[in-house]
TITIVEX-83985 format. One record per residue (C-alpha): residue in three letters; chain; x, y, z. Coordinates in Angstrom, 3 decimals, always signed. Example, Ala and Ser with C-alpha at 12.3 -4.5 7.8 and 13.67 -1.06 7.14 Angstrom:
BEGIN
- resn,chain,east,north,up
- ALA,A,+12.300,-4.500,+7.800
- SER,A,+13.670,-1.060,+7.140
***
This chain:
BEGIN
- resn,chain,east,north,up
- UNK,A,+57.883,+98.753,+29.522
- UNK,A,+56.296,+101.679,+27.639
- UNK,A,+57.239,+100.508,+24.175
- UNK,A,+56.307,+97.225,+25.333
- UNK,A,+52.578,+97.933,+25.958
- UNK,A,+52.502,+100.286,+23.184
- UNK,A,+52.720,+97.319,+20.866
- UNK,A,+51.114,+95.388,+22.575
- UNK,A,+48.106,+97.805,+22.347
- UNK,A,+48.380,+98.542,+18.598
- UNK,A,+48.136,+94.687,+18.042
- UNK,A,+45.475,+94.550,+19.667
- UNK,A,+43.447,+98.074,+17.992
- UNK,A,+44.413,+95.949,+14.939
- UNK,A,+42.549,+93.185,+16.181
- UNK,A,+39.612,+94.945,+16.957
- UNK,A,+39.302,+97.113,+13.585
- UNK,A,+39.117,+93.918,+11.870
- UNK,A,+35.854,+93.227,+13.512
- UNK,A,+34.142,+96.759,+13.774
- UNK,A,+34.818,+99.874,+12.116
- UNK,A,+34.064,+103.401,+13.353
- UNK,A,+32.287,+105.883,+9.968
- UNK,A,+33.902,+109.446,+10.466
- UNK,A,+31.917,+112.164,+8.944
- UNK,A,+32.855,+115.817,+6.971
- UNK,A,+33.342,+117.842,+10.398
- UNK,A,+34.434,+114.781,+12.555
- UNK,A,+37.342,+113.279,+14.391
- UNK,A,+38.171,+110.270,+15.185
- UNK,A,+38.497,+110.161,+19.325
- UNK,A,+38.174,+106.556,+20.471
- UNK,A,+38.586,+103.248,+18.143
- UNK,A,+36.162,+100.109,+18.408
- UNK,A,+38.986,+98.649,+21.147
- UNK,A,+38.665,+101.531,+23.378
- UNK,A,+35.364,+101.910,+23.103
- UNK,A,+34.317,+97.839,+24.335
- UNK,A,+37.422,+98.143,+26.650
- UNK,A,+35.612,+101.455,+28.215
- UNK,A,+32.379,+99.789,+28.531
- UNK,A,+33.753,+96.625,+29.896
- UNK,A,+35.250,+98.564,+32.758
- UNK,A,+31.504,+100.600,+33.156
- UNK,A,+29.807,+97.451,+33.327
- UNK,A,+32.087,+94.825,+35.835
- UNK,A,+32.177,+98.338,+37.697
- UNK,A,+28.723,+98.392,+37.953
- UNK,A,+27.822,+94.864,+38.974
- UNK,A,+30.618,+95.063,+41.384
- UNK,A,+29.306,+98.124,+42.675
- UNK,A,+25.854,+97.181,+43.000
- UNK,A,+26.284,+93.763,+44.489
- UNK,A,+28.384,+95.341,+46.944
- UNK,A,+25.724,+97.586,+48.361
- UNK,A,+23.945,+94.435,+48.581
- UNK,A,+26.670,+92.763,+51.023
- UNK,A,+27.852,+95.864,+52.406
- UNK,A,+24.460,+97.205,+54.370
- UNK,A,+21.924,+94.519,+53.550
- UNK,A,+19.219,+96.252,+55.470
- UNK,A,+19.142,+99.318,+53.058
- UNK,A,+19.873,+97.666,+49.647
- UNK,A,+18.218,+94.092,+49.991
- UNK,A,+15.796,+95.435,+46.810
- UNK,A,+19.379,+94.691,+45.159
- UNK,A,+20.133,+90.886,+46.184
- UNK,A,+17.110,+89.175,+43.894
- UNK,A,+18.888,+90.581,+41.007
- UNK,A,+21.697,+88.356,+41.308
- UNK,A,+19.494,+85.909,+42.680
- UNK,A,+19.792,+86.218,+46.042
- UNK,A,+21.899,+86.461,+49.275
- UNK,A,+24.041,+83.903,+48.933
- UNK,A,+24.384,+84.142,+45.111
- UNK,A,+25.534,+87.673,+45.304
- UNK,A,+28.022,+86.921,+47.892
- UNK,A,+29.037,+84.684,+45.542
- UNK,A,+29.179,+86.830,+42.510
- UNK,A,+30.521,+89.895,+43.972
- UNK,A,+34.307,+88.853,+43.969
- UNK,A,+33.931,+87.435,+40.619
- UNK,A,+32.482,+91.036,+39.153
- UNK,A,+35.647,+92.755,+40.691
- UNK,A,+38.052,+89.755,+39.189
- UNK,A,+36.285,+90.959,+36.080
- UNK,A,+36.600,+94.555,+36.774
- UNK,A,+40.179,+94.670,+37.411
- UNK,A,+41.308,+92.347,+34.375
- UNK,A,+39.114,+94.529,+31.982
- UNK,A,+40.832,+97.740,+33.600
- UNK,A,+44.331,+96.391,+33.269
- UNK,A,+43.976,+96.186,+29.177
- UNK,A,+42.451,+99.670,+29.479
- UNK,A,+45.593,+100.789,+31.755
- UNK,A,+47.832,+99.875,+28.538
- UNK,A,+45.480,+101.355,+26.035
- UNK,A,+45.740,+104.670,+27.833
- UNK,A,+48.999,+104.378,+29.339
- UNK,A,+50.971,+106.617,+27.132
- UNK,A,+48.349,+109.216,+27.103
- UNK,A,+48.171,+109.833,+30.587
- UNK,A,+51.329,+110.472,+31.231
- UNK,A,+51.745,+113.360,+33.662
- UNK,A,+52.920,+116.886,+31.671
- UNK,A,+53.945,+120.526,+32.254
- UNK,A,+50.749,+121.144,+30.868
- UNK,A,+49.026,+118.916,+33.507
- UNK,A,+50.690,+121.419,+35.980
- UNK,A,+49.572,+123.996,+34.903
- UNK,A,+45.907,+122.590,+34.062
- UNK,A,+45.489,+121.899,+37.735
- UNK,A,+46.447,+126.079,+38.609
- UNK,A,+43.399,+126.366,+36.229
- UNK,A,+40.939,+124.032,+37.532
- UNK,A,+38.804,+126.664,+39.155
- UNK,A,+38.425,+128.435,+35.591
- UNK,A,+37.723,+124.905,+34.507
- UNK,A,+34.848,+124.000,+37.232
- UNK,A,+33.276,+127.468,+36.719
- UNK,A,+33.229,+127.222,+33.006
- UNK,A,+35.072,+130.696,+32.654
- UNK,A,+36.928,+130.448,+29.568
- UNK,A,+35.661,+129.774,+26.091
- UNK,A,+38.113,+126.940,+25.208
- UNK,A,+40.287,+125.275,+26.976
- UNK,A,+44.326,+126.594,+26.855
- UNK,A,+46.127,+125.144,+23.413
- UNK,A,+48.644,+122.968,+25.597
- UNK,A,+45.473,+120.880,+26.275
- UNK,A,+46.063,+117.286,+24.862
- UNK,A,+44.657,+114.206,+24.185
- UNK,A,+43.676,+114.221,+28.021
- UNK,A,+43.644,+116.956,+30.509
- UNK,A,+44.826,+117.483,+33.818
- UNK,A,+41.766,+116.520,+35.341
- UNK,A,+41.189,+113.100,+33.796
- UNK,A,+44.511,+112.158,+34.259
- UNK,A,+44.052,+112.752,+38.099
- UNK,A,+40.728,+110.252,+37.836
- UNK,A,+42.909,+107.873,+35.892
- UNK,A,+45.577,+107.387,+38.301
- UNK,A,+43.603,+107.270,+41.033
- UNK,A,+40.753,+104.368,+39.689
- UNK,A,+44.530,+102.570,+38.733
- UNK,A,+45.274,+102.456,+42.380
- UNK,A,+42.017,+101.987,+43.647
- UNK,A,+41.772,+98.760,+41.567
- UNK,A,+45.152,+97.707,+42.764
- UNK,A,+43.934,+98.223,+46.458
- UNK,A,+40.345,+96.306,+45.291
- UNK,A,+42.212,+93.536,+43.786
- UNK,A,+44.601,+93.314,+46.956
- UNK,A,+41.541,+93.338,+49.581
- UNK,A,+39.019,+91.914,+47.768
- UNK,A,+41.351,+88.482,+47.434
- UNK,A,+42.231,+88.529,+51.202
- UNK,A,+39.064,+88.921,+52.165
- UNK,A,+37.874,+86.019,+49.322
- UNK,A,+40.605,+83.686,+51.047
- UNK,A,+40.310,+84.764,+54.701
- UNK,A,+40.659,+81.306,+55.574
- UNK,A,+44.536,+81.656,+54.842
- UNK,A,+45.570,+84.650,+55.908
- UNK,A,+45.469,+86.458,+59.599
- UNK,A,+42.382,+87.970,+60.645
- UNK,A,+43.761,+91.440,+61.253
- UNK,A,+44.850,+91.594,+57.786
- UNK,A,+41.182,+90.517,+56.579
- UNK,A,+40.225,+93.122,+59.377
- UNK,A,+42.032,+95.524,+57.625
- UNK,A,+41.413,+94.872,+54.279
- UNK,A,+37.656,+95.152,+54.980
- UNK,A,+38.540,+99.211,+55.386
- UNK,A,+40.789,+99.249,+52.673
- UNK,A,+38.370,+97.482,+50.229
- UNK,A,+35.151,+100.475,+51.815
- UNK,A,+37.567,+103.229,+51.304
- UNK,A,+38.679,+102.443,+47.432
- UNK,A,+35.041,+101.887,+46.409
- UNK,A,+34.090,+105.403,+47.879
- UNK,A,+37.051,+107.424,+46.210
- UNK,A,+35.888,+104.831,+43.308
- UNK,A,+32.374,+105.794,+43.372
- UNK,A,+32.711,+109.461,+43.933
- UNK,A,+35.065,+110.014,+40.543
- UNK,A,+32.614,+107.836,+38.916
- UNK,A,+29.845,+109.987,+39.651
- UNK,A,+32.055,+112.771,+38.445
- UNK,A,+33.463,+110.942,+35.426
- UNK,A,+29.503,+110.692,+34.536
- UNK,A,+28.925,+114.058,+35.112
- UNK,A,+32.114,+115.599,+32.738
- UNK,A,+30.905,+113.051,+30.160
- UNK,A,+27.194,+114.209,+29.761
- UNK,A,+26.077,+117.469,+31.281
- UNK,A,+29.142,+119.219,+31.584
- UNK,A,+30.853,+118.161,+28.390
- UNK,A,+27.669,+118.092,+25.486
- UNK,A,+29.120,+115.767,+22.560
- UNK,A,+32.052,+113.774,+24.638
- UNK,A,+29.750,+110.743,+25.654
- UNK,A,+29.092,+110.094,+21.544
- UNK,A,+32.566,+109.698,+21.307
- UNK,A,+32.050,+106.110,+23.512
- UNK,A,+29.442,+105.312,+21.081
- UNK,A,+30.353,+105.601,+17.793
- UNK,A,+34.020,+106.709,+18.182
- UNK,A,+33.913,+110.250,+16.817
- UNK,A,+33.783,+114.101,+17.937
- UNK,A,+33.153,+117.111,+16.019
- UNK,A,+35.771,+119.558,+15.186
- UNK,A,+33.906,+121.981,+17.292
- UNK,A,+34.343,+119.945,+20.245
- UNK,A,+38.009,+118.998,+19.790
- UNK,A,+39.453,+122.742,+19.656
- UNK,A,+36.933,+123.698,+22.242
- UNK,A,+38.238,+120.785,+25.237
- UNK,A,+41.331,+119.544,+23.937
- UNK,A,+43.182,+122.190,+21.358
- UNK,A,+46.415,+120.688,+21.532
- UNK,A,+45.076,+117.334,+20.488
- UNK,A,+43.169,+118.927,+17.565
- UNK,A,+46.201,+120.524,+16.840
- UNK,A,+48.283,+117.257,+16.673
- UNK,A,+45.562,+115.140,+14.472
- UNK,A,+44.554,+118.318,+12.091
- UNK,A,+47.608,+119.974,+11.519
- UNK,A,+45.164,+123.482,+11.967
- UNK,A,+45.738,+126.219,+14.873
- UNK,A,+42.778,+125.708,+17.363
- UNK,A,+42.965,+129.599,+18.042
- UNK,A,+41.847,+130.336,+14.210
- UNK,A,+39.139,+128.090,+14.277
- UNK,A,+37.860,+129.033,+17.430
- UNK,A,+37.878,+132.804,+16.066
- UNK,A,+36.538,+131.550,+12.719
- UNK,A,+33.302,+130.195,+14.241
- UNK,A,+32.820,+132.976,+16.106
- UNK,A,+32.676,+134.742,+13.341
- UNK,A,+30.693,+132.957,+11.516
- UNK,A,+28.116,+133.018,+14.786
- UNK,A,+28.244,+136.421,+14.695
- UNK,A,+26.790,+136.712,+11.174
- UNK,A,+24.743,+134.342,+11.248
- UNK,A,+23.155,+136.519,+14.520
- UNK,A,+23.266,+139.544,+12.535
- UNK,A,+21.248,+137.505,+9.215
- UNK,A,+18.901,+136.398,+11.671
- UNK,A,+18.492,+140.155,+13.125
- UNK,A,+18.120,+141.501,+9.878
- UNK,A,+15.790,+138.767,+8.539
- UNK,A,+13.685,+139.693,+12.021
- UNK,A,+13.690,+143.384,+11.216
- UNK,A,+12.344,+142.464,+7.771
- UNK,A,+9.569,+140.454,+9.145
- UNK,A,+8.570,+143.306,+11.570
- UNK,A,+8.608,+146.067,+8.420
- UNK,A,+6.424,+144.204,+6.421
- UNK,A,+4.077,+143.586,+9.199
- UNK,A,+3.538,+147.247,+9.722
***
């Protein structure tokens, strides 16, 4: 199966490069192609339409403000299953970009002893056995993958409750509430790690690249693989090269203040 969608996934980067392009820069690498990126905002946006029309069905008195956006009641009951349809069909093509990538590692393991360090932003750079993904977005992965395998499952019993028993649409009612909370909660996170947390990683959704900084700094072992250069040496070498530059701008500063007196 692996080799399988590997293929399958090159064909289709192939596809894609013939109708964008991504410009990499002196200082740059290359993080996500054109096909990730419109797979990965594909996903954000069914997601988001799904998400939003569900408030709307899901507690009507609180989130009514949301029904005239889809034009109505009735026409967001309608769209709502349609949205998730969407949403998991989108996701599936972005399960087989990423699927070799997030396969689960030693280094996983021992990313996940480290989280704490991680959360509380206590080391510098993150350990060299880092790859193209971490621990911690492999764990969000997985669990959106079976989330949307529970939405799909739910979401069409519930759709075609007119066939199946009512305890099993009973049931899927809980099933479908629980996987948009764990959904919702890791995308709030995913938001967070990808913006505020993480300065320079939601570019890489934009226009595809990352700066060298960035790559040795939160994934080492991938700038290892795609550079050929120890992460460790260039971590050291911009520190010393911010070290100078402090002391130019110290001396410059002590310059200023002598000629002022």
């Amino acid at each position: 199966m692996s080799s399988a969608v590997e293929r399958f996934d090159e064909r289709m980067r192939r596809q894609a490069d013939r109708v964008g392009g991504t410009t990499v820069h002196r200082g740059e690498l290359l993080r996500h192609p054109v096909y990730t990126r419109v797979l990965h905002w594909l996903v954000a946006i069914a997601f988001i339409l799904s998400l939003l029309s569900g408030f709307a069905l899901y507690t009507p008195w609180l989130f009514r403000f949301l029904t005239p956006i889809f034009g109505g009641g009735a026409m967001t009951r309608l769209l709502h299953p349609w949205f998730g349809l969407f949403f998991d069909i989108f996701f599936l093509f972005q399960f087989m970009n990423w699927f070799a990538p997030m396969a689960w590692t030693a280094a996983d393991r021992r990313w996940l002893k480290r989280m704490k360090a991680y959360t509380t932003n206590e080391m510098r750079t993150e350990p060299e056995d880092v790859g193209f993904f971490n621990g911690g977005q492999k764990i969000y992965f997985w669990a959106i993958v079976l989330s949307g395998l529970l939405f799909l499952i739910s979401g069409l019993l519930m759709w075609f409750d007119h066939v199946v028993w009512r305890w099993l649409v009973a049931v899927s009612y809980v099933v479908h509430d629980l996987a948009a909370l764990i959904m919702l909660a890791g995308f709030m996170i995913h938001i967070y790690e990808g913006t505020a947390a993480m300065p320079g990683t939601f570019r890489a959704m934009m226009n595809g690249t990352v700066t060298e900084r960035w790559a040795w700094t939160h994934h080492p072992g991938w700038y290892r693989d795609v550079t050929g250069r120890d992460p460790a040496e260039a971590y050291e070498r911009e520190k010393r090269r911010q070290t100078e530059r402090s002391r130019a701008v110290e001396s410059w500063e002590r310059e200023q203040d002598a000629r002022e007196h």
